[in-house]
C-alpha positions as CSV (number, residue, x, y, z in Angstrom):
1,X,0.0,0.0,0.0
2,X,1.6,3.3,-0.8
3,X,1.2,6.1,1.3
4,X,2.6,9.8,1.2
5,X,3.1,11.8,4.2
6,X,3.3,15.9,3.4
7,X,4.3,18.4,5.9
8,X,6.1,21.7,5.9
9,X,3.2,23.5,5.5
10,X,2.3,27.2,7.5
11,X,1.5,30.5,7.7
12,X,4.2,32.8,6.1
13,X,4.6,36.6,5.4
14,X,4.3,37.8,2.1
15,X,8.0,37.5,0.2
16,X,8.8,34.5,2.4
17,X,9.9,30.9,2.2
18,X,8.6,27.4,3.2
19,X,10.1,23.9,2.3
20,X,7.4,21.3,1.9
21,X,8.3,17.7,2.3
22,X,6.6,14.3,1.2
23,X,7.9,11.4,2.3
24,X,6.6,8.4,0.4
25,X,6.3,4.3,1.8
26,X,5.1,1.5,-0.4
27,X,6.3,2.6,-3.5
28,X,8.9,2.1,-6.3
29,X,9.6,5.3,-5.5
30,X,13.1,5.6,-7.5
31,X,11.3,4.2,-10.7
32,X,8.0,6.8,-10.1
33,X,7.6,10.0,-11.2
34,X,6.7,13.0,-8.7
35,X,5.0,16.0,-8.7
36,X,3.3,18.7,-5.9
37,X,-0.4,20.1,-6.9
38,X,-2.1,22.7,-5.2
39,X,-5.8,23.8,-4.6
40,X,-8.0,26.2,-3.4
41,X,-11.5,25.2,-1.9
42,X,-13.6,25.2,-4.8
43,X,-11.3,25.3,-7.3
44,X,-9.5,22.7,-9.5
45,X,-6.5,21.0,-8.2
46,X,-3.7,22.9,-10.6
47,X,0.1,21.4,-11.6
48,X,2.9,23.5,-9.2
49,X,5.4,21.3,-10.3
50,X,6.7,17.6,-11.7
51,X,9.5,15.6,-11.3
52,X,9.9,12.1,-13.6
53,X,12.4,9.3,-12.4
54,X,14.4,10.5,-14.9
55,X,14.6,14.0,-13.5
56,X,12.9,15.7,-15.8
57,X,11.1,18.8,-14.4
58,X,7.7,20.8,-15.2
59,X,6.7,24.0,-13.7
60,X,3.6,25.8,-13.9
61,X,3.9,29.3,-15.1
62,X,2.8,31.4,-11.7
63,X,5.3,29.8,-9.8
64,X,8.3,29.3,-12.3
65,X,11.8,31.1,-11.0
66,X,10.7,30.8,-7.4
67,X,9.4,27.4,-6.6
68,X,11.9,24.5,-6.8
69,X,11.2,20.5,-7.2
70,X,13.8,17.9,-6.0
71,X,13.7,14.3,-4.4
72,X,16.4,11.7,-2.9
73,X,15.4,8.2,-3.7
74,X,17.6,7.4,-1.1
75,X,15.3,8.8,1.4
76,X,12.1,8.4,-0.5
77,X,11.9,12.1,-0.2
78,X,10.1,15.1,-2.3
79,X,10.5,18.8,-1.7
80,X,9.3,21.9,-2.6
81,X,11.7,24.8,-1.8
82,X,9.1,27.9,-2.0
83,X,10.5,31.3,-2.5
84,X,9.1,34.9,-2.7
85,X,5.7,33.2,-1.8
86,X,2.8,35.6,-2.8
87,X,-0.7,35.2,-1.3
88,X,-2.1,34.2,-4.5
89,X,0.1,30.8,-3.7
90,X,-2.0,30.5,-0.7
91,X,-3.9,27.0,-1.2
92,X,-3.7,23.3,0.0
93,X,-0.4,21.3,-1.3
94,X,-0.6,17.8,-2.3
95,X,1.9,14.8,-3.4
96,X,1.5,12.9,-5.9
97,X,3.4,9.8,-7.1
98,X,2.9,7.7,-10.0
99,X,5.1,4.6,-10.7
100,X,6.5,4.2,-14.1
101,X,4.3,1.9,-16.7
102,X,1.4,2.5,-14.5
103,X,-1.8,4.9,-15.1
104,X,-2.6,5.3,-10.8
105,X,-2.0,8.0,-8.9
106,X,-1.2,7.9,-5.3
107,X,-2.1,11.6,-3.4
108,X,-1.4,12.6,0.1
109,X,-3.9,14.5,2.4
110,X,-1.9,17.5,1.3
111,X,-0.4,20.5,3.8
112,X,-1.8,24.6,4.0
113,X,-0.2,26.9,2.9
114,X,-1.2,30.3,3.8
115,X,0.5,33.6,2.6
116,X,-0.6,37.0,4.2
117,X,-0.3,40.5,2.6
């Protein structure tokens, strides 16, 4: 059974940082491809950014220059290094794994994220 775990999450000053983490169990993790989404209550769950076992990265355009993808397979580990957050990046972040040669996606319960003016 695979499971993600996110955390990281908080309230943060406009211009500020926060480091989200997902760690993920049960998985094939080093042959999966990775990826954070966030959403807003009522609103579709939008692409922040992607990471394929071949480290191949995807960024969505609001968040390109200041948000930053990475993972250790060793540790069965995402992040997302958030920058010069604004409070329209205020929303609930999930993980999401996929493992390669599959079409199922696994999702955490996801972490707030709250930016004030």
């Amino acid at each position: 059974q695979v499971q993600l775990v996110e955390s990281g999450g908080g309230l943060v000053q406009a211009g500020g940082s926060l480091r989200l983490s997902c760690v993920v169990s049960g998985s094939d993790f080093s042959r999966s491809s990775t990826g954070w989404y966030r959403q807003v209550p009522g609103k579709t769950r939008d692409l922040v950014a992607d990471m394929s076992s071949g480290r191949r990265t995807i960024y969505a355009d609001p968040v390109k220059g200041r948000f930053t993808i990475s993972r250790d397979n060793a540790k069965n580990t995402i992040w997302l290094q958030m920058d010069s957050l604004k409070p329209e990046d205020t929303a609930n972040y999930l993980c999401r794994v996929r493992e390669d040669g599959t079409v199922i996606d696994y999702w955490g319960r996801g972490t707030q994220v709250t930016v004030s003016s």
